[in-house]
LOKENU-806550 format. One line per 2 residues: their letters; for each residue x, y, z of N, C-alpha, C. Coordinates in steps of 0.1 Angstrom, whole numbers, always signed. Last residue first. Example, Ala and Ser with C-alpha at 12.3 -4.5 7.8 and 13.67 -1.06 7.14 Angstrom:
# LOKENU-806550
SA = +128,-22,+71,+137,-11,+71,+129,+0,+79  +132,-57,+78,+123,-45,+78,+132,-33,+78
//
This chain:
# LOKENU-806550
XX = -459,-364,-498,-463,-360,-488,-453,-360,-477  -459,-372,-526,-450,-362,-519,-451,-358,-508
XX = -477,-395,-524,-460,-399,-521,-455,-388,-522  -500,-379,-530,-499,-379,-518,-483,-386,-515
XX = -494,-366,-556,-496,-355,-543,-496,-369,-535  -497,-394,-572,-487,-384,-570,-485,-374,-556
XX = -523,-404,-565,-510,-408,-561,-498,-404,-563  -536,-382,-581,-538,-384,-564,-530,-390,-557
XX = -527,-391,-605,-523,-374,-600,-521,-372,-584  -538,-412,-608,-519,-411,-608,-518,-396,-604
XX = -566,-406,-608,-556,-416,-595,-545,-416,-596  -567,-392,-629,-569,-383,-615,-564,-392,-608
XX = -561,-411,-651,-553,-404,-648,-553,-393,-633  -582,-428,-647,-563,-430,-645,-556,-421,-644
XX = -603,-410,-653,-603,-420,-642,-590,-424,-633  -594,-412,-682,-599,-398,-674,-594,-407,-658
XX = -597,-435,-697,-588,-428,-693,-585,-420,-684  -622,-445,-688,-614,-447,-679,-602,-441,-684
XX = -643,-413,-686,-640,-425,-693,-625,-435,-687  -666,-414,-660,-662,-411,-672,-648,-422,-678
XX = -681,-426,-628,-691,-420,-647,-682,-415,-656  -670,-419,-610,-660,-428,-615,-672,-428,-626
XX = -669,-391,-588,-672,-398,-597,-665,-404,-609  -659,-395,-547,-650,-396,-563,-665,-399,-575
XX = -658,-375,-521,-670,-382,-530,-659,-380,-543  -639,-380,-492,-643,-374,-502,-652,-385,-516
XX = -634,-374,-456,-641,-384,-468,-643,-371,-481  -632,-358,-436,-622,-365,-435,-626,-374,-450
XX = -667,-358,-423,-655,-347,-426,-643,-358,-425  -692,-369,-426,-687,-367,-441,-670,-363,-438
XX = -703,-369,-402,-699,-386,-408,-690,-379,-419  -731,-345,-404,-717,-353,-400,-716,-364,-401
XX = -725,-333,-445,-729,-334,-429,-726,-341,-423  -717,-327,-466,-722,-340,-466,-731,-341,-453
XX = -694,-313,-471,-710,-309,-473,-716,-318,-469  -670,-329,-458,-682,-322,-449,-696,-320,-450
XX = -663,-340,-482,-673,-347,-474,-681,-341,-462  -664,-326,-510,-659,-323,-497,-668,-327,-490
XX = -658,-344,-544,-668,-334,-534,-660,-338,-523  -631,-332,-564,-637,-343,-560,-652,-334,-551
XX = -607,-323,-588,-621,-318,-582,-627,-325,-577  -573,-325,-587,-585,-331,-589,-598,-324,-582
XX = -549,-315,-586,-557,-307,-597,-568,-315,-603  -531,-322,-568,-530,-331,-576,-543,-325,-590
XX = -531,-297,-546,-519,-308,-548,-519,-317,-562  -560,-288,-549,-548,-277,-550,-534,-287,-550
XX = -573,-309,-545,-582,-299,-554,-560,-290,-559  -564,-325,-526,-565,-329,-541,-569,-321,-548
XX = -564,-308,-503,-554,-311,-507,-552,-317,-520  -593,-301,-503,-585,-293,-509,-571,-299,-508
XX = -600,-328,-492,-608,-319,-508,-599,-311,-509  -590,-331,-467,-588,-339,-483,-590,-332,-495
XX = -583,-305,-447,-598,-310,-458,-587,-321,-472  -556,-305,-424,-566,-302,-435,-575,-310,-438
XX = -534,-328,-436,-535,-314,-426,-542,-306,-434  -531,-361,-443,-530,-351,-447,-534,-336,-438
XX = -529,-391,-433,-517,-381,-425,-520,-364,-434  -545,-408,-445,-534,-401,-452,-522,-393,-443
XX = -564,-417,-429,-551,-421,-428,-539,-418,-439  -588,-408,-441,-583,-395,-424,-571,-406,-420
XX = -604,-406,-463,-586,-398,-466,-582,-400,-451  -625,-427,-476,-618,-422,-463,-608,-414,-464
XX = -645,-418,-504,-631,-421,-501,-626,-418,-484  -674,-432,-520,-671,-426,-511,-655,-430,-503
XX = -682,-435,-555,-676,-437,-546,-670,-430,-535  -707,-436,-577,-701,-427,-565,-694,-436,-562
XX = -727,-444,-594,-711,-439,-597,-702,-435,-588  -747,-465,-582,-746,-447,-589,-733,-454,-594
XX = -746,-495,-563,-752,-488,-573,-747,-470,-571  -727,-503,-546,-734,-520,-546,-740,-506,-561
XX = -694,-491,-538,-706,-494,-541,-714,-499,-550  -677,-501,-516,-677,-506,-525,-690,-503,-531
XX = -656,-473,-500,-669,-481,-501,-666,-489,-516  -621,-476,-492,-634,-466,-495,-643,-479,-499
XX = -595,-460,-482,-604,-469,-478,-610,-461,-485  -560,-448,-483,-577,-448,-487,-581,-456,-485
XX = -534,-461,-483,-540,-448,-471,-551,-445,-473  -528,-469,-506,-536,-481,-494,-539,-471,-483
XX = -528,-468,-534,-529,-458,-527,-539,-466,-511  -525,-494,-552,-515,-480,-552,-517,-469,-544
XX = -539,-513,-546,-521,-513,-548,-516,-503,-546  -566,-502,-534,-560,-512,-527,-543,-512,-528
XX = -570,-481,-559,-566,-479,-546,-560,-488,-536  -573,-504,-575,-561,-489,-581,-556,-487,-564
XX = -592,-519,-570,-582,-525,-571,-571,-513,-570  -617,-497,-569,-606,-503,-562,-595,-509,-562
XX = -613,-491,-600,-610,-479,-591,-604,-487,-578  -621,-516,-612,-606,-509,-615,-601,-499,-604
XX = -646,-513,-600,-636,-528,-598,-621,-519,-603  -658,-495,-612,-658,-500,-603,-646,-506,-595
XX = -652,-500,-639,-647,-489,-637,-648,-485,-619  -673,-521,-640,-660,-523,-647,-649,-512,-643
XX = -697,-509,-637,-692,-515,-632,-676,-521,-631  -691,-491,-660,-694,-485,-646,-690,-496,-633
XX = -699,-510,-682,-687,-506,-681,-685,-495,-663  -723,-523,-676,-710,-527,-677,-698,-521,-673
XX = -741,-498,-675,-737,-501,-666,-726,-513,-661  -739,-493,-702,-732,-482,-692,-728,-489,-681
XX = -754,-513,-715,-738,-518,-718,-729,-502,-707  -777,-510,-705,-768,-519,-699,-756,-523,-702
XX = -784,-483,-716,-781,-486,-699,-774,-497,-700  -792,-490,-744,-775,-481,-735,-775,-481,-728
XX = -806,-505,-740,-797,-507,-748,-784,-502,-741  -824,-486,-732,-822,-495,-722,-807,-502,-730
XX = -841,-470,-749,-830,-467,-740,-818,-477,-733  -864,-460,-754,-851,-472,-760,-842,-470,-757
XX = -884,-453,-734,-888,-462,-745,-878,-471,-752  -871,-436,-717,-877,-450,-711,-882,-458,-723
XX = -858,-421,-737,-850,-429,-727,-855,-445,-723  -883,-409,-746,-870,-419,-754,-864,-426,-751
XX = -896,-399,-726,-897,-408,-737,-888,-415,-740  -869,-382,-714,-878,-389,-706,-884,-399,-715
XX = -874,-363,-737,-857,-370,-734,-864,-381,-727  -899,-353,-738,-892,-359,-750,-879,-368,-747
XX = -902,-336,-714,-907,-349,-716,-904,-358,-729  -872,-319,-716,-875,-330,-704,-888,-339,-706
XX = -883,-305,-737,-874,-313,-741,-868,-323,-731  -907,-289,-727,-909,-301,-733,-900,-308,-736
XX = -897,-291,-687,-901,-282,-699,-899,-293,-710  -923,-294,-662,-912,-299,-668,-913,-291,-685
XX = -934,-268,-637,-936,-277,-648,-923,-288,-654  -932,-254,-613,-930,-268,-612,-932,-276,-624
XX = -928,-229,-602,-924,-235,-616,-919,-247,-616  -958,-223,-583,-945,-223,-582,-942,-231,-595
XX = -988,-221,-574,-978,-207,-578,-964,-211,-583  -985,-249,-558,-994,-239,-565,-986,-228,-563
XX = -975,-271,-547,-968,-268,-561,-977,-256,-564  -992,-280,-530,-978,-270,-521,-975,-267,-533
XX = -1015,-297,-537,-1015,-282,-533,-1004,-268,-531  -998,-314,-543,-1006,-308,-558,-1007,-295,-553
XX = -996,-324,-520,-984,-325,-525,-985,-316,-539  -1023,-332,-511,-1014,-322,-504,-1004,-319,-511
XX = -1030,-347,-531,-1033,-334,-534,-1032,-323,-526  -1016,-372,-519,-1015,-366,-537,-1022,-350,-534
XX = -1023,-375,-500,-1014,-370,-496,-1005,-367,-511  -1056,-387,-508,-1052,-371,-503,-1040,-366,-500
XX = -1047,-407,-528,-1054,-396,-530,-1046,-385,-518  -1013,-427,-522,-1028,-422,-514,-1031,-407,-521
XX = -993,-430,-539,-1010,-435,-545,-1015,-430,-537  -971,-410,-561,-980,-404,-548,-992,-413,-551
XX = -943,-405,-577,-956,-413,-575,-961,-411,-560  -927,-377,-593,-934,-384,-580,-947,-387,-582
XX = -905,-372,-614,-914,-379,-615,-921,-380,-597  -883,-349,-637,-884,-363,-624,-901,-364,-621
XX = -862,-333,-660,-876,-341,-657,-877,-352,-650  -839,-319,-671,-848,-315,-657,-864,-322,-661
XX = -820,-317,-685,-833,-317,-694,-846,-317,-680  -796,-323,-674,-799,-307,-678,-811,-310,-683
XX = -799,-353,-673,-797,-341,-659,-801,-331,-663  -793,-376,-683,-797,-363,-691,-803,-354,-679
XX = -782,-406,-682,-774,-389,-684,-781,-378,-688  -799,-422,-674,-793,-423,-690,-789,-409,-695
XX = -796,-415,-648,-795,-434,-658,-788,-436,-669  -803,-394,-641,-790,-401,-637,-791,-406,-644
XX = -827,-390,-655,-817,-381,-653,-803,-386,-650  -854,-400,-650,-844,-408,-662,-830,-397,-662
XX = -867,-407,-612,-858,-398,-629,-855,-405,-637  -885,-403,-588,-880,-411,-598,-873,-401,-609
XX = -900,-405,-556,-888,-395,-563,-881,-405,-572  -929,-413,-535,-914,-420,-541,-906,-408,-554
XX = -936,-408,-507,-940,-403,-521,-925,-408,-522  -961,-428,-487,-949,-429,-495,-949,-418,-506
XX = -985,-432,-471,-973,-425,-462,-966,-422,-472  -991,-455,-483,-1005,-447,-480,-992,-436,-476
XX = -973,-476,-482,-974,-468,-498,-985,-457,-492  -975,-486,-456,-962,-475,-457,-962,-470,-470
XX = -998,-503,-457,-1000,-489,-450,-986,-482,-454  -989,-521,-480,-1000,-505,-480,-997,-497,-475
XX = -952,-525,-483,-967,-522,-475,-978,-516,-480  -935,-520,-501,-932,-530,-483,-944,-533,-481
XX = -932,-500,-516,-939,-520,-522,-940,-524,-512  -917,-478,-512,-936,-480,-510,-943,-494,-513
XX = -893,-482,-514,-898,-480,-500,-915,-484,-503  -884,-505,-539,-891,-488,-536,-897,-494,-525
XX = -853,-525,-540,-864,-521,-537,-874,-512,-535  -832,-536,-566,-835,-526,-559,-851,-528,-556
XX = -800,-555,-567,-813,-551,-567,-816,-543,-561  -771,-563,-581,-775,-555,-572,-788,-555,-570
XX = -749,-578,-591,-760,-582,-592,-772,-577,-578  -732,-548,-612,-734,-561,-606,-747,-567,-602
XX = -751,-521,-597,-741,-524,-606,-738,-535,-600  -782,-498,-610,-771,-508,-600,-760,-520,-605
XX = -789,-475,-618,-781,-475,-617,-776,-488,-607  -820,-472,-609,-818,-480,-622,-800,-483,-624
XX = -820,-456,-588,-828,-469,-588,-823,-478,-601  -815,-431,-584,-805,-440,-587,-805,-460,-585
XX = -836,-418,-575,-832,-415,-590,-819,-423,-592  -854,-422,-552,-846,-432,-557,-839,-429,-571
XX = -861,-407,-520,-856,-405,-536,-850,-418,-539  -891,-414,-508,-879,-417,-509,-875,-415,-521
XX = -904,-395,-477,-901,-387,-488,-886,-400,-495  -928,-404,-458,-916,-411,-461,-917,-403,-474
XX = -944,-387,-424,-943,-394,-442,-932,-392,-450  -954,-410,-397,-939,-402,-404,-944,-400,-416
XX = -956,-420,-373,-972,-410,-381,-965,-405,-390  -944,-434,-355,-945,-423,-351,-953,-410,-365
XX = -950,-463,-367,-951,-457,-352,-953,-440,-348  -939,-455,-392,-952,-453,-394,-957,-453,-377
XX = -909,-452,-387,-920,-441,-396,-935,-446,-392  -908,-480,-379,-906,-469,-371,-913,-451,-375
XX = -913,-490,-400,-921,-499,-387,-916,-481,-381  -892,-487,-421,-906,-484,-426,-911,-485,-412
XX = -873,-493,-411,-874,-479,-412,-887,-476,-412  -874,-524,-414,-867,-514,-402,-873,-501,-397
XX = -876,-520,-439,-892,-527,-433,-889,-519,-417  -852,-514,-448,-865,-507,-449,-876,-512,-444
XX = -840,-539,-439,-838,-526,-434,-847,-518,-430  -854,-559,-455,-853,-560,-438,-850,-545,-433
XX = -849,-551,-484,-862,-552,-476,-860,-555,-460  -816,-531,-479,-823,-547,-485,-840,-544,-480
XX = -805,-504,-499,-807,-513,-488,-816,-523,-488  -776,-500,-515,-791,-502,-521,-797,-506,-507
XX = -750,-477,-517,-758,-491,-515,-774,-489,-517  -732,-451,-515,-733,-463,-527,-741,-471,-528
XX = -727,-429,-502,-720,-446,-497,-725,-454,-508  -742,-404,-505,-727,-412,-516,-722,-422,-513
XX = -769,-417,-516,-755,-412,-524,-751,-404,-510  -785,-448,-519,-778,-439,-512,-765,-433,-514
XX = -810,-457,-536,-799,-461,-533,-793,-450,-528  -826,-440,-515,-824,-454,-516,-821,-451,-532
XX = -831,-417,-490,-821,-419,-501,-818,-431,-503  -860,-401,-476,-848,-414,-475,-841,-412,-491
XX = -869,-381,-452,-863,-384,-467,-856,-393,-467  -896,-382,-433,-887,-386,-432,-883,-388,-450
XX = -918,-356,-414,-909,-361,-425,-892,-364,-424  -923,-347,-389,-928,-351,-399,-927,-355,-410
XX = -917,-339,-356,-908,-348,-370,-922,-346,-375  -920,-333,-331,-924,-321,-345,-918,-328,-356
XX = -918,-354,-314,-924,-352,-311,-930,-343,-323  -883,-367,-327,-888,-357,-322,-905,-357,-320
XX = -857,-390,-339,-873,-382,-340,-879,-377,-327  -835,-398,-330,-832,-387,-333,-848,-380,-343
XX = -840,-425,-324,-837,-415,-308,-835,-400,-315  -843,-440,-343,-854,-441,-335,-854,-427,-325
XX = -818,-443,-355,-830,-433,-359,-840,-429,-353  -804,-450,-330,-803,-440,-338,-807,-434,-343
XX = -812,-478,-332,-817,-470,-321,-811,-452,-319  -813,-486,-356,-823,-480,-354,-826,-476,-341
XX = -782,-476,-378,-784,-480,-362,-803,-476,-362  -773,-496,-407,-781,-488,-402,-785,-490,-387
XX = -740,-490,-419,-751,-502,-412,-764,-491,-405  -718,-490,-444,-727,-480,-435,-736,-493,-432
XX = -682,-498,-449,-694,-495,-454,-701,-492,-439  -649,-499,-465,-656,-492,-454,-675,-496,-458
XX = -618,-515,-469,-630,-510,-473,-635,-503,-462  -593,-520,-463,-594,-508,-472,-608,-506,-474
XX = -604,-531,-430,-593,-535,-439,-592,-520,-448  -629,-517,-422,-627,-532,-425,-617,-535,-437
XX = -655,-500,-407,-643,-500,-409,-641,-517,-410  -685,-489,-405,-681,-497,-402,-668,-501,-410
XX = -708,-464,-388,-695,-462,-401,-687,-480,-397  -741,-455,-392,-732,-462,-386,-720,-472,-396
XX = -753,-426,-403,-752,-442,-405,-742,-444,-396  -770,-401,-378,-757,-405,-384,-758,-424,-389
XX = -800,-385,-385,-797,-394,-378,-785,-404,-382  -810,-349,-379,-801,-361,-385,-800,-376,-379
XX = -832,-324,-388,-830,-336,-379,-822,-349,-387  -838,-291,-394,-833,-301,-400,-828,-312,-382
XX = -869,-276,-393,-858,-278,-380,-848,-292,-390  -878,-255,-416,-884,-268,-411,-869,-269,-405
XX = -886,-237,-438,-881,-233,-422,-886,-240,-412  -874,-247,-463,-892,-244,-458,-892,-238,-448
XX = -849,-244,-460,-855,-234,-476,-868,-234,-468  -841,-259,-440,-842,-249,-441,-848,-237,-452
XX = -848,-285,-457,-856,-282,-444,-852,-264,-440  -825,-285,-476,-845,-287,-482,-847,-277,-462
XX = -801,-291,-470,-804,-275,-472,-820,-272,-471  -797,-316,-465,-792,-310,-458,-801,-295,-457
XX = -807,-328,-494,-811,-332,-481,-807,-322,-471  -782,-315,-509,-796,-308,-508,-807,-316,-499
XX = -762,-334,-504,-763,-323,-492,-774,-311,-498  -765,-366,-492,-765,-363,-507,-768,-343,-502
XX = -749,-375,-465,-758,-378,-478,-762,-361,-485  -737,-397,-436,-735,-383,-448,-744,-391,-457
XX = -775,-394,-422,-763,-387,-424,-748,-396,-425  -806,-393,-432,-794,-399,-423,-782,-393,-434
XX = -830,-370,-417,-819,-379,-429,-814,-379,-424  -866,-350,-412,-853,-359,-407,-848,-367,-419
XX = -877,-322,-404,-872,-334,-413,-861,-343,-407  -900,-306,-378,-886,-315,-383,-892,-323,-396
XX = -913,-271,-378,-914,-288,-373,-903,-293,-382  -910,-250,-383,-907,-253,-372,-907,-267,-369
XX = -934,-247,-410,-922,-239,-399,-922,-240,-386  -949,-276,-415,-950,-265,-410,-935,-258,-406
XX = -947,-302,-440,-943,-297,-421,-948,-285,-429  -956,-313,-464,-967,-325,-449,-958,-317,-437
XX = -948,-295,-484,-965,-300,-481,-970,-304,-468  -922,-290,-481,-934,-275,-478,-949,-279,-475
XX = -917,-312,-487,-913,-310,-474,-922,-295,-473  -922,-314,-511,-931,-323,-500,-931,-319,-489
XX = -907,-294,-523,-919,-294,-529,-927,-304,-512  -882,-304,-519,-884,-290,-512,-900,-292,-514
XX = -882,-331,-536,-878,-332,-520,-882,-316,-513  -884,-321,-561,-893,-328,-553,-893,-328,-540
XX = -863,-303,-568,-876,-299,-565,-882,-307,-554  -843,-326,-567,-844,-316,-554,-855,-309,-550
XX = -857,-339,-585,-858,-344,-572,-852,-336,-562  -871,-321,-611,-859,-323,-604,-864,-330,-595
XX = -897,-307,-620,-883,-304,-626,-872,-310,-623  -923,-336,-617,-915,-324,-609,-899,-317,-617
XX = -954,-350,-621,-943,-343,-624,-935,-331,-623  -973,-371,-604,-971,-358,-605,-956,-358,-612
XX = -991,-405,-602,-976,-400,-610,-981,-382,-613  -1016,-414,-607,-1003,-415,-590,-993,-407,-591
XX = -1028,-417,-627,-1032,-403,-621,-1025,-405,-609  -1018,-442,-639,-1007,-428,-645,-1018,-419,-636
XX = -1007,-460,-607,-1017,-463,-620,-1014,-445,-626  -985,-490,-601,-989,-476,-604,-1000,-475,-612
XX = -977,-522,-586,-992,-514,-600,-996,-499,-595  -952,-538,-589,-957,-524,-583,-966,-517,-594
XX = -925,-553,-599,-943,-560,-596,-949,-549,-588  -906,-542,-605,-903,-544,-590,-922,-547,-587
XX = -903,-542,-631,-889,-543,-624,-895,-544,-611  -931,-541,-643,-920,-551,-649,-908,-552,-640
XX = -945,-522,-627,-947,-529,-627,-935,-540,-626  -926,-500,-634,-925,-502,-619,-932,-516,-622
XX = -931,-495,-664,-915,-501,-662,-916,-507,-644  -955,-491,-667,-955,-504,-671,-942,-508,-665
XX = -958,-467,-653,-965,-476,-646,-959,-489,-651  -940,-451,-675,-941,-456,-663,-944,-464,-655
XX = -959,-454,-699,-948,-464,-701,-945,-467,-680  -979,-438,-689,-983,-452,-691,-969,-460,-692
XX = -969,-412,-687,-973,-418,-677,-977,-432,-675  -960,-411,-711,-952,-413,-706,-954,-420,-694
XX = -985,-408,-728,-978,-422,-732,-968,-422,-721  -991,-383,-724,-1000,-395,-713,-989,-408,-714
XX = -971,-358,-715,-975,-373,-730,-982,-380,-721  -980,-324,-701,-970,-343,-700,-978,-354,-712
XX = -978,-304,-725,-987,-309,-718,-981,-326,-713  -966,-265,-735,-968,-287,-735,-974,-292,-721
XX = -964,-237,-751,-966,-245,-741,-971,-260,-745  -940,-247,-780,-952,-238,-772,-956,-245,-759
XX = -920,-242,-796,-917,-248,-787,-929,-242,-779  -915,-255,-833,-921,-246,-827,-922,-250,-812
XX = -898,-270,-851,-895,-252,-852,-905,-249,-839  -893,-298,-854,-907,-290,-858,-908,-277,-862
XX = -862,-302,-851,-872,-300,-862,-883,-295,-865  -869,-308,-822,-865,-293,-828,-868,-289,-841
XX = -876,-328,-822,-885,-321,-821,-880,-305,-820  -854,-342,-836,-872,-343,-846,-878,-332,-835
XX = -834,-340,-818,-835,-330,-831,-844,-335,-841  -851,-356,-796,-847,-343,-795,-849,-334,-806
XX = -846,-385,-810,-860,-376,-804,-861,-363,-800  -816,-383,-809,-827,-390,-826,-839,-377,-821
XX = -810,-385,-781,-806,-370,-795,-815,-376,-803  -824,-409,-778,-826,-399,-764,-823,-382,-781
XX = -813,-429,-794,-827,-427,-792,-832,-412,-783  -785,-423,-778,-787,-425,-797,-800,-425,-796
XX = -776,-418,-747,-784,-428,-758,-789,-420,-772  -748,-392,-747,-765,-401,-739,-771,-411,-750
XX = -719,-399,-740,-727,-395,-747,-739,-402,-741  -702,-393,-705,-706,-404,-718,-718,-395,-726
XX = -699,-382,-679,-687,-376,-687,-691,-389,-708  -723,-379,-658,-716,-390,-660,-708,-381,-679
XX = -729,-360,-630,-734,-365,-640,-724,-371,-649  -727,-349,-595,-729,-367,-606,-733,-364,-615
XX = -692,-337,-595,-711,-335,-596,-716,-345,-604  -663,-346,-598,-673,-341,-585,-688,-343,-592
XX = -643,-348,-613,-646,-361,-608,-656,-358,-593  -621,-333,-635,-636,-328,-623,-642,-344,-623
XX = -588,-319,-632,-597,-332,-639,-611,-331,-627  -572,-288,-643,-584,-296,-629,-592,-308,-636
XX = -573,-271,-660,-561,-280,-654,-563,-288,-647  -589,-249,-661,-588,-260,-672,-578,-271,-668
XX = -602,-243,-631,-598,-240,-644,-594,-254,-648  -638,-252,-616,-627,-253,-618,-620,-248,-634
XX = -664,-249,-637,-663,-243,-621,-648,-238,-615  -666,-265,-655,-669,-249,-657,-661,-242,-643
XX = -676,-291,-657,-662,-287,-666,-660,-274,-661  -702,-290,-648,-691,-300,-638,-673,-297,-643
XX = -715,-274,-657,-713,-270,-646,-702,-278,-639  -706,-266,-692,-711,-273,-686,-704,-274,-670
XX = -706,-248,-713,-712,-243,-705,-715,-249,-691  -689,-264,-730,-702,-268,-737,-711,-256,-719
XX = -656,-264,-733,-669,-250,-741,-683,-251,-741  -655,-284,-721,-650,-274,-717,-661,-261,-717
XX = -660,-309,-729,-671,-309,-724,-666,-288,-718  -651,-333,-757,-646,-322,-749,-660,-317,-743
XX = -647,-367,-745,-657,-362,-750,-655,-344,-747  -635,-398,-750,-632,-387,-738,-638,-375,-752
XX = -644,-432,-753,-642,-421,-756,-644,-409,-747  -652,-454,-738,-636,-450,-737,-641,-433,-745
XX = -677,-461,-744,-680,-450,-734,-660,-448,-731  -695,-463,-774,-682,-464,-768,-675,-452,-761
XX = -720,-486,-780,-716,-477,-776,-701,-475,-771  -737,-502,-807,-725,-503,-797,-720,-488,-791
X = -770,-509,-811,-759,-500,-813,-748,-502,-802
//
């Protein structure tokens, strides 16, 4: 099936949080979910099981837990086996869920900083000491990218660290990091007894000839330490159906992680294991003609910026939809965010949330259709030659 992601899809009346927030005048190029219909296999499976009529309690599909193992295998030769695999509503769940399991109140998490800013919030919801450790910002003409300092990460664990969250691929700078990195990170986590929380729900999202590695392939010893954070949520757009995935192989840091979910609504509900199915089962079709055009929508956005708006720098990124924007040579007075929010009636994210590294940067999502796309950059290049 051909898909066709030009199409501009009304999203106003549908309740939806990325259309809803801002009034109707506001093009919303903030909260990652991607402005495209979801795979033809993903609705097919849905309205058969609405069809049924009946929505009773459910039980995860074994078949899902098996396709899993078979997709980690096939993409990154990693033999999960389906009793590794817990299922979580979300990877924010997941990320609050771990961090309640391996600290105590008072002891540290640690992330690198700017990122994704429920990383930011997790360690407080447990009343765990949030610990940062800033990327290192490397400037270069219009672009910009992040280098990892490890005598940075190294100096900003503590004696009460216990967890480290990693964000591979990394929202919002965009990249994927190589095995040397993470071997980087991995050596220093396991020096200091760390367990490595890595989200990857943007594992499948890579654009061009990007690859991706899960923190827990490096090693035994660093898969014994690993809980990895998986979704069909970003990939293949279905966010609101809230079903993510943590593989956990070491036994007992699986039933520490089994333990912290007690009492709490950690199920997935059935139209998240049905969406999840279909996705991973035929889906793929529509990933790779998405990620064409994402990519494609890539390469447009900078080029846009480079001719028409050269006071931005911004990342090139290697995977998501994100693109992270420098604004701090616009000469603007103020939060970027709100000079585009209230000058040009674009919704972008405010790089502060982001924490430090973020203030002066704003998060663009380039997931819709490229009309859409053209027109928030002629808005944005409007407000700012009135400057």
């Amino acid at each position: 099936m051909i898909y066709n992601f030009d199409e501009v899809v009304e999203r106003c009346s549908t309740d939806a949080a990325k259309w809803s927030i801002y009034d109707a005048e506001t093009l919303p190029l903030w909260v990652a979910d991607m402005d495209f219909v979801s795979p033809e296999p993903v609705i097919r499976a849905l309205h058969e099981r609405v069809n049924h009529q009946i929505f009773g309690y459910s039980l995860p599909p074994q078949e899902l837990a098996e396709i899993v193992c078979d997709r980690m295998h096939r993409l990154y030769r990693w033999s999960v086996a389906p009793e590794e695999i817990l299922y979580v509503p979300g990877i924010v769940a997941g990320i609050n869920i771990v961090a309640r399991a391996v600290a105590r109140p008072g002891e540290g998490m640690l992330v690198q900083t700017p990122v994704y800013p429920p990383f930011l919030t997790a360690p407080g919801n447990q009343g765990l000491d949030l610990q940062m450790a800033e990327l290192s910002l490397v400037r270069q003409d219009q672009t910009v990218h992040y280098e990892l300092d490890d005598e940075v990460f190294h100096e900003a664990i503590t004696p009460e660290t216990r967890l480290f969250v990693l964000c591979n691929p990394h929202n919002p700078i965009g990249r994927g990091y190589t095995e040397e990195e993470l071997s980087r990170m991995a050596a220093i986590c396991l020096k200091h007894n760390l367990t490595v929380c890595s989200d990857e729900i943007h594992a499948d999202l890579l654009l061009g000839d990007t690859s991706h590695i899960p923190m827990a392939t490096l090693a035994p010893e660093i898969s014994k330490r690993c809980v990895t954070l998986i979704a069909p949520s970003k990939t293949y757009n279905i966010p609101g159906l809230k079903c993510g995935m943590a593989i956990i192989q070491d036994p007992a840091l699986r039933r520490t992680v089994q333990a912290a979910m007690g009492g709490l609504d950690h199920t997935v509900n059935i139209f998240g294991f049905i969406g999840a199915l279909a996705a991973y089962l035929e889906g793929d079709d529509w990933l790779r003609q998405v990620l064409a055009y994402l990519t494609a929508n890539r390469d447009y956005l900078i080029r846009y910026l480079h001719d028409q708006l050269p006071g931005i720098a911004t990342t090139f990124p290697q995977a998501t939809y994100l693109a992270w924007l420098d604004c701090q040579n616009l000469g603007i007075t103020g939060s970027p965010f709100d000079f585009f929010l209230t000058q040009a009636k674009v919704a972008l994210n405010d790089g502060k949330t982001f924490g430090p590294g973020g203030e002066g940067f704003v998060r663009l999502n380039f997931g819709c259709p490229r009309s859409t796309l053209t027109e928030a950059l002629d808005r944005m290049k409007t407000a700012v030659q009135a400057l």
